[in-house]
N, C-alpha and C positions, 0 to 999 in steps of 0.2 A: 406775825406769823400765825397762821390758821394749824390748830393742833390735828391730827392726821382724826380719822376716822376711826381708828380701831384704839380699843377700848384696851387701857394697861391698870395696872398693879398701883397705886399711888406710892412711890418710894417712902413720904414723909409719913403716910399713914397708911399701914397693909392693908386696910380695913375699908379703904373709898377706892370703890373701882376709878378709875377716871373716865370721861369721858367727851366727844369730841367738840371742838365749837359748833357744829351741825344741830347736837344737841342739844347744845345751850340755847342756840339761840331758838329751836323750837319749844322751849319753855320758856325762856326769857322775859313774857307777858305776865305768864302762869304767876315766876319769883316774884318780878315787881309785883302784884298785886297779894304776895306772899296764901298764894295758893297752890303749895309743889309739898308732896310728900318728903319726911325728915330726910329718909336718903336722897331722896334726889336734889332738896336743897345742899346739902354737905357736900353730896358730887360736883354740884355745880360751883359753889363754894371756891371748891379745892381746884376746880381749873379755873377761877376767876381771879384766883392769888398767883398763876403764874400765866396768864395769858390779856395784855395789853389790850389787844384786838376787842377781844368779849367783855371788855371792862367799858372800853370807849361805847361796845352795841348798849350796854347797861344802861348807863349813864344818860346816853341819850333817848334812849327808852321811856328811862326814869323823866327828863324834860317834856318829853312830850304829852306822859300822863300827866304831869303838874302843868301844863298848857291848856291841855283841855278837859279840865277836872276843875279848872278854879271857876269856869262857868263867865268870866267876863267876858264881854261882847266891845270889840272897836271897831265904829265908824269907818265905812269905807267912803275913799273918796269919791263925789260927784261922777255919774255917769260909768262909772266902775263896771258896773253890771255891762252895757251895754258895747263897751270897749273889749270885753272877758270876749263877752258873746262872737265879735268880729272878729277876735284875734283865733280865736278855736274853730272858729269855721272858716278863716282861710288858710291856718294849719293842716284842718281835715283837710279840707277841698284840694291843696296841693299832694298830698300824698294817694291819689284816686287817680 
């Protein structure tokens, strides 16, 4: 369930506004790369402890910088390039 847009009170703690998954996930780069001011990390925090949805966007966030952060390169196979090329252009060409 995607938490609503408007901004509450945190019951657990009166002190962290909450904030929405809209939110999160426009910093959600920022945190993984742990470049988000204290409050905003703690806000985000605090709806990441009760929101499923924005855990799974994390996580997978978090994969895909460890994907393409570790820098190794795999062989495509034979003629790949060429196959790409023909499949993407009679995708375009059909939708024209």
């Amino acid at each position: 369930m995607v938490m609503p847009l408007t901004s509450l009170i945190s019951m657990a703690n009166p002190f962290v506004v909450e904030i929405s998954c809209v939110e999160v996930w426009q910093e959600i780069s920022n945190y993984v790369d742990g470049d988000v001011e204290p409050e905003m990390k703690s806000r985000m925090e605090a709806h990441l402890r009760k929101c499923k949805h924005c855990v799974a966007v994390l996580e997978g966030t978090r994969n895909t910088v460890q994907l393409l952060a570790d820098g190794e390169w795999f062989p495509l196979p034979t003629n790949f390039s060429e196959r790409l090329l023909r499949r993407l252009s009679s995708e375009f060409c059909e939708d024209k």
